[in-house]
N, C-alpha and C positions, 0 to 999 in steps of 0.2 A: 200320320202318314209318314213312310218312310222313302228318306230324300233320295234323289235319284243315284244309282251307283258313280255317275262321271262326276258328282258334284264331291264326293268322299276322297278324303287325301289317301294314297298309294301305302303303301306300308314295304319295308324289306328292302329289297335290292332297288326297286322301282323311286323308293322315297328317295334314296341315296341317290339313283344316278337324278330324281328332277331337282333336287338339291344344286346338285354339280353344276346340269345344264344352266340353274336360276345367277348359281355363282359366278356363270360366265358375261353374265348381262350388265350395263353401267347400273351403276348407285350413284343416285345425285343427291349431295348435302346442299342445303340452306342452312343462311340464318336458324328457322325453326322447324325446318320440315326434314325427312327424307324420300326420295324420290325412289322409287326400287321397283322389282320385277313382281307381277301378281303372285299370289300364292293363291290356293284355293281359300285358306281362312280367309281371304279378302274377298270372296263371292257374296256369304251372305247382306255386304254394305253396299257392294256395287247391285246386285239386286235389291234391296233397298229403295236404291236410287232412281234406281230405272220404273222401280212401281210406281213413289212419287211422284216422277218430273213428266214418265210417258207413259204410264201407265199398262206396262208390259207384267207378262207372267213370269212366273218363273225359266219356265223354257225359253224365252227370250231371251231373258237376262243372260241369260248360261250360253246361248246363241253367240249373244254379243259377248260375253267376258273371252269364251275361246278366240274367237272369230279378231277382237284387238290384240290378245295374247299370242296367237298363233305369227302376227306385224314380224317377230322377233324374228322367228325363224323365214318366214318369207323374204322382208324386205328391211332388216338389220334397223327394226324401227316399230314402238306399238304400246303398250301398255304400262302405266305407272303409276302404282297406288302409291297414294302420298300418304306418309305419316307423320304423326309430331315428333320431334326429335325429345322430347323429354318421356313418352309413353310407349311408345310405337302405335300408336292407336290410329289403325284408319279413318283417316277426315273425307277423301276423294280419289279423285285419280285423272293424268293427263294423258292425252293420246298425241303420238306423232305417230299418225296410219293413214292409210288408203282405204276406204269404203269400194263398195262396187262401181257406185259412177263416181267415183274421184279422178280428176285427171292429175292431181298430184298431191303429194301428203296434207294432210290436214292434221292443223294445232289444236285441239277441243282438249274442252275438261268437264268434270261434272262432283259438285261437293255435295255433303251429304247437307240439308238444311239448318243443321244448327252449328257448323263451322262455316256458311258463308258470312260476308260482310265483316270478314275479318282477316284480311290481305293474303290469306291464303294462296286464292288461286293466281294472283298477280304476282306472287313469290315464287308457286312451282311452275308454271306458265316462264316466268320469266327464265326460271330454270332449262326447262324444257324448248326455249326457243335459242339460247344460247346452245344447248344440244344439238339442236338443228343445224344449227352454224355450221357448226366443225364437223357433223355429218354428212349434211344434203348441199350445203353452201349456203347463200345470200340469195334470196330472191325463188326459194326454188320450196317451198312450204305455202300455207297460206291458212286461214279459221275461213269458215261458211257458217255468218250468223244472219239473224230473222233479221230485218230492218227493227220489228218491234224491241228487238232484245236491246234494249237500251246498255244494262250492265253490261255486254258482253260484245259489244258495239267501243264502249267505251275503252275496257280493258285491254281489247286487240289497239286500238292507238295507243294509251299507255306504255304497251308492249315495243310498240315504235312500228306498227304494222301499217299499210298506205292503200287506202280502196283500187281494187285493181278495177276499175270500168270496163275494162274489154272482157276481163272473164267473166262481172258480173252478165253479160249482154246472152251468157248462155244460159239464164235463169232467168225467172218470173220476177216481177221489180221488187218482189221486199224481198230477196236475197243479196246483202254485200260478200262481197270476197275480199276479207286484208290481204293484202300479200308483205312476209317480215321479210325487209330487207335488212341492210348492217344497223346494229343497233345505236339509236341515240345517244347520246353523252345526256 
């Protein structure tokens, strides 16, 4: 089957100028990650991921890659495939974006199965929320996890994020809302 034309990278003037535009976006280093703007080679892991964890199509996937990618240009905030800094090899990717019913940015991520449980996401996350800071401020971001999700329940307090009660009360009871205020020592 031949992949759909929006999924194939631009060629010519077009590759140049998304180059440009990509080059104008933050790089965030760790320790062992880098933090960067999507490219399309980064679709076939982010779909991937999305078959795995939600069991989406392809057309989904591609849905949601534009739709977090697009954060940048909207709302100066959105998509960031994380890689090893010794490969560049995509392990995941974090969002600082707005969904449809978000009433303000959400901190999510999502790793591919066989780089989790390996401080990854606590690394670029923690990256990414320090981003937050000096973009949005203190107090003005938050994650929306299941009450089940234990890992990611966990990881948002690590982060130094604090159950915000009143926002949860606009969801059904196994939704928390962290909300990251200034970060812990």
């Amino acid at each position: 089957m031949t992949p759909a034309r929006c999924t194939q990278p631009p060629s010519g003037k077009a590759a140049m100028a998304a180059a440009q535009y990509r080059a104008a976006l933050p790089v965030i280093q760790t320790r062992r990650l880098v933090l960067r703007a999507p490219t399309l080679d980064d679709l076939p892991v982010w779909t991937l991921i999305c078959k795995e964890s939600f069991g989406d199509t392809e057309q989904e996937a591609w849905t949601e890659f534009s739709y977090y990618t697009s954060g940048w240009l909207l709302h100066g905030h959105g998509l960031f495939s994380v890689t090893l800094k010794e490969d560049d090899q995509v392990v995941g990717f974090v969002i600082l974006a707005l969904e449809w019913d978000d009433q303000e940015p959400e901190l999510g991520y999502m790793f591919r199965a066989e780089h989790r449980m390996k401080g990854y996401a606590t690394e670029a996350c923690t990256a990414v929320r320090d981003f937050g800071f000096d973009l949005l401020g203190s107090g003005q971001f938050v994650s929306y996890v299941s009450q089940s999700n234990t890992r990611s329940n966990a990881l948002a307090e690590r982060l130094g994020a604090l159950r915000d009660k009143t926002a949860e009360g606009a969801f059904d009871n196994d939704q928390h809302v962290w909300r990251y205020g200034e970060a812990r020592a």
